[in-house]
C-alpha positions as CSV (number, residue, x, y, z in Angstrom):
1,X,102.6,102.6,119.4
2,X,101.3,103.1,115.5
3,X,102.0,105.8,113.6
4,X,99.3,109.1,113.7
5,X,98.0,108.7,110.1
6,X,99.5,111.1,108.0
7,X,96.8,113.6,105.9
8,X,98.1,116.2,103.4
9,X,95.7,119.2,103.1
10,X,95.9,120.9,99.4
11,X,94.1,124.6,99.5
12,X,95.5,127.9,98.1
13,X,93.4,129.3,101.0
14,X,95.6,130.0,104.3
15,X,92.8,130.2,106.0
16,X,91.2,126.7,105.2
17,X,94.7,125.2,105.5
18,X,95.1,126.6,109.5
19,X,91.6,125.4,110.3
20,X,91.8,122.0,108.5
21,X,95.2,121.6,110.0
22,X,94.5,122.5,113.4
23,X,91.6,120.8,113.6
24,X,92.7,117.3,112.2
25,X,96.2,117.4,114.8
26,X,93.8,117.9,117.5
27,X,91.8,114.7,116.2
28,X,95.5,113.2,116.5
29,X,96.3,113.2,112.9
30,X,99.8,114.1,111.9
31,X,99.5,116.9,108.5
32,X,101.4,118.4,106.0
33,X,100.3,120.8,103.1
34,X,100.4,122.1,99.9
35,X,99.1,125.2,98.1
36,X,99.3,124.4,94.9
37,X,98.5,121.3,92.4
38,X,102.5,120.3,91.6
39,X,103.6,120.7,95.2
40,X,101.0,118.5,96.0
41,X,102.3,116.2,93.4
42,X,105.4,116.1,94.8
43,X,104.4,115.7,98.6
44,X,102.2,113.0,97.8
45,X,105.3,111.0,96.8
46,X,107.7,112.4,99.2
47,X,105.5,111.9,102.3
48,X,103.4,109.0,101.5
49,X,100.4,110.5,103.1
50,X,97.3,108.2,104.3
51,X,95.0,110.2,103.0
52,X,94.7,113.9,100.5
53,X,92.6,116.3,101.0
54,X,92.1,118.3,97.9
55,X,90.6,121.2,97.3
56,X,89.1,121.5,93.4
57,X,89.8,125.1,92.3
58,X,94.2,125.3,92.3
59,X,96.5,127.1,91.0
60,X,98.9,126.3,88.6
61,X,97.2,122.2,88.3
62,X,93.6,121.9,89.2
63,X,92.3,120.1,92.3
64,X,90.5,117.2,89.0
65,X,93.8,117.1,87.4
66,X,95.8,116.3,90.7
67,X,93.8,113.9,91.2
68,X,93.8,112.0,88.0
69,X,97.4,112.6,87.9
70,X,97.5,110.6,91.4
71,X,95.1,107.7,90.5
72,X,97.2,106.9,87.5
73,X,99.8,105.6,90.4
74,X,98.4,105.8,93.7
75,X,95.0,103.8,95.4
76,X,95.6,107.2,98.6
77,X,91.9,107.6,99.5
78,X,90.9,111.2,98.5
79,X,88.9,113.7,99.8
80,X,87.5,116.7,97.8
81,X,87.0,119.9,98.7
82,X,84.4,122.1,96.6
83,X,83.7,125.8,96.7
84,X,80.9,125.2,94.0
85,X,77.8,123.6,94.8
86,X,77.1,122.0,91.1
87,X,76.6,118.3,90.7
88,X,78.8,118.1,87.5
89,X,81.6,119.3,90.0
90,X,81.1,116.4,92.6
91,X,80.2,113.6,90.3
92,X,83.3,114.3,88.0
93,X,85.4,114.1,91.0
94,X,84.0,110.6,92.3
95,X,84.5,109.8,88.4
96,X,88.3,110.6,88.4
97,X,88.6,108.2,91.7
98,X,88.0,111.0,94.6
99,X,87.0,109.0,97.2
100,X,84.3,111.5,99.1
101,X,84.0,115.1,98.5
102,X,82.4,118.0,101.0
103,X,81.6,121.1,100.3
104,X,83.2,124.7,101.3
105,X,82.1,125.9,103.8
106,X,82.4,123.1,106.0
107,X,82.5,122.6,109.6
108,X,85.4,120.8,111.3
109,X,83.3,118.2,113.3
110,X,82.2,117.0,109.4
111,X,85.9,117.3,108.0
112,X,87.7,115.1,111.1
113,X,84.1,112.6,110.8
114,X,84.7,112.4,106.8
115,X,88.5,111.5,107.0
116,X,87.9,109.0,110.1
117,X,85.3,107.4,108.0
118,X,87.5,106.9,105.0
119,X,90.1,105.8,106.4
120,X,87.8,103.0,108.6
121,X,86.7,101.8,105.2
122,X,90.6,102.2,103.6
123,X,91.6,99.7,106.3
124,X,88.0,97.7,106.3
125,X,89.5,97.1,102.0
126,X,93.0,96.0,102.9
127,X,91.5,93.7,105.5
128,X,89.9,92.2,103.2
129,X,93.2,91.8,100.8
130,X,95.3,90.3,103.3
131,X,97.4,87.3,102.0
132,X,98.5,89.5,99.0
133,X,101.5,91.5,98.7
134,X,102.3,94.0,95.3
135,X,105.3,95.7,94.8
136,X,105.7,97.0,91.4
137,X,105.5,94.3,89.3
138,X,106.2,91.6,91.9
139,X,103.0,89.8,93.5
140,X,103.5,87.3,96.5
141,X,100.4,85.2,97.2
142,X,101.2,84.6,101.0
143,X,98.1,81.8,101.0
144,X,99.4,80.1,97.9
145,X,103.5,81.1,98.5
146,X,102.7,82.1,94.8
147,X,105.3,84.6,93.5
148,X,105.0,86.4,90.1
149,X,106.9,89.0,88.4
150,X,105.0,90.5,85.5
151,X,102.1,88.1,85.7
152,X,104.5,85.2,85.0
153,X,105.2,82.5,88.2
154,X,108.3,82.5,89.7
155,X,109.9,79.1,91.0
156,X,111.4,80.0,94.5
157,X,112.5,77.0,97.4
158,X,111.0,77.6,100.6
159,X,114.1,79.5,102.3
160,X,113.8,81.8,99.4
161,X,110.5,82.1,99.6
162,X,110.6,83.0,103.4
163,X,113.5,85.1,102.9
164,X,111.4,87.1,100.4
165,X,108.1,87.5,102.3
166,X,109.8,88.3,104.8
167,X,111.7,91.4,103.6
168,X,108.7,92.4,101.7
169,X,107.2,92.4,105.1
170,X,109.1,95.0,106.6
171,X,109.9,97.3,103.5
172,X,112.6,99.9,104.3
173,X,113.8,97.5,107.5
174,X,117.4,96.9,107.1
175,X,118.6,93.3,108.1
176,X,122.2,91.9,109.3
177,X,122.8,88.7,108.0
178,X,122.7,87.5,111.0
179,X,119.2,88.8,112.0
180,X,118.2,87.3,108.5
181,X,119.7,83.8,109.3
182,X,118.2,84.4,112.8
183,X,114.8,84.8,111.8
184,X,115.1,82.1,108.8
185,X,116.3,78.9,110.6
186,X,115.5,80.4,114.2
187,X,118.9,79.8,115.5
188,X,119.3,75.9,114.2
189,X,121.5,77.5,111.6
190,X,125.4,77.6,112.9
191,X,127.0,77.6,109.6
192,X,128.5,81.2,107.2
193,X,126.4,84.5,107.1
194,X,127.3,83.9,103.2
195,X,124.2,81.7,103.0
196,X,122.1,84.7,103.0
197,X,124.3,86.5,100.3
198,X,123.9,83.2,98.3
199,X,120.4,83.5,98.6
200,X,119.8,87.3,97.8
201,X,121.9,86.3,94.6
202,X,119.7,83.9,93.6
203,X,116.8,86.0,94.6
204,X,118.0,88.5,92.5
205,X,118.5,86.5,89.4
206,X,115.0,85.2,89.7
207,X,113.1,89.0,90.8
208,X,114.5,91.7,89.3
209,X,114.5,92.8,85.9
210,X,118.7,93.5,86.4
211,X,120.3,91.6,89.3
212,X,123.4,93.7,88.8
213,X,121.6,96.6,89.7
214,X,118.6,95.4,91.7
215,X,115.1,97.2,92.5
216,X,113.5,95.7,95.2
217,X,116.6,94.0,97.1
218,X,119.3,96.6,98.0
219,X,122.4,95.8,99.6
220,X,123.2,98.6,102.6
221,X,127.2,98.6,102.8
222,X,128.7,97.6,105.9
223,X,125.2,96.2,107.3
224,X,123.2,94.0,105.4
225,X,120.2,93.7,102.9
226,X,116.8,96.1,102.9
227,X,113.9,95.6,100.4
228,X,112.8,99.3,99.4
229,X,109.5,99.9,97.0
């Protein structure tokens, strides 16, 4: 079954945060929330949400600040909430990246319809950039098996290759050596689990900034390899 998309509500308002949240869990929506501009800093990059909810007028960091703040690092599909009618107020929002906005009051039917239709046309957008995979700095073309780190092509052979795309893949999955030489040579391969460790190391030398202490490919003690974001 896949995952209930994750929305975090921002409000200083208790009252919009009960009805927004009980309203988008009965849509089927998993929530979390924030009532303030740095906590909602801070959840954003804790619980990865699918999409923010963000009202404008915060304490502490305003709802356009928040927002600018997450654009610099983040493509999360946002939703604006206004108590103010004015136009300067919604246009300067879609400006600084907001992806819709809706105005306070609102009703739930129109919250739950905005969110589902944002996140129809999040996934319509990665649709359409299937085949490319960016982490940090690293981009793997899976049409081309094109790697680059930087902007600058990366020479990989093709078990290296695989090996790669296929940890990037599953981000956070931890593989045994075994399931990597499993799923590599689907079990023509007989000889040392090494292999994969002799691969990672070259990996490594040709990926991260400092193979010594590597970013993307992680080594979990006692179990095998994971590549984490």
């Amino acid at each position: 079954m896949s995952k209930l998309p994750k929305i975090l509500i921002v409000d200083d308002e208790p009252s919009i945060l009960e009805l927004a949240s009980y309203n988008l869990e009965q849509a089927g929506f998993k929530v979390v929330t924030a009532a303030d501009g740095n906590t909602a800093l801070s959840k954003a990059d804790i619980e990865k949400p699918d999409l923010i909810i963000l009202d404008v007028m915060l304490p502490k960091l305003d709802g356009f600040e928040v927002c600018r703040t997450l654009r610099a690092k983040s493509e999360v599909p946002i939703l604006m909430l206004t108590a103010r009618k004015e136009e300067v107020d919604r246009v300067l929002g879609l400006e600084l990246g907001a992806d819709d906005y809706l105005t306070k009051p609102f009703s739930p039917r129109e919250l739950v319809a905005r969110v589902r239709a944002i996140l129809r046309r999040t996934v319509e957008k990665q649709k359409n950039n299937e085949g490319i995979i960016t982490i940090g700095d690293l981009v793997i073309n899976q049409a081309s098996h094109v790697v680059k780190v930087k902007g600058k092509q990366v020479e990989l052979t093709l078990k290296e290759y695989q090996l790669l795309n296929l940890m990037a893949e599953n981000r956070g999955l931890v593989f045994s050596r075994e399931a990597l030489l499993e799923r590599l040579w689907e079990g023509e391969y007989y000889g040392d689990t090494r292999t994969i460790d002799v691969h990672i190391r070259h990996l490594r030398e040709k990926i991260e900034h400092d193979p010594g202490n590597p970013k993307y490919i992680v080594t979990v003690r006692g179990v095998g390899y994971k590549f984490q974001d």
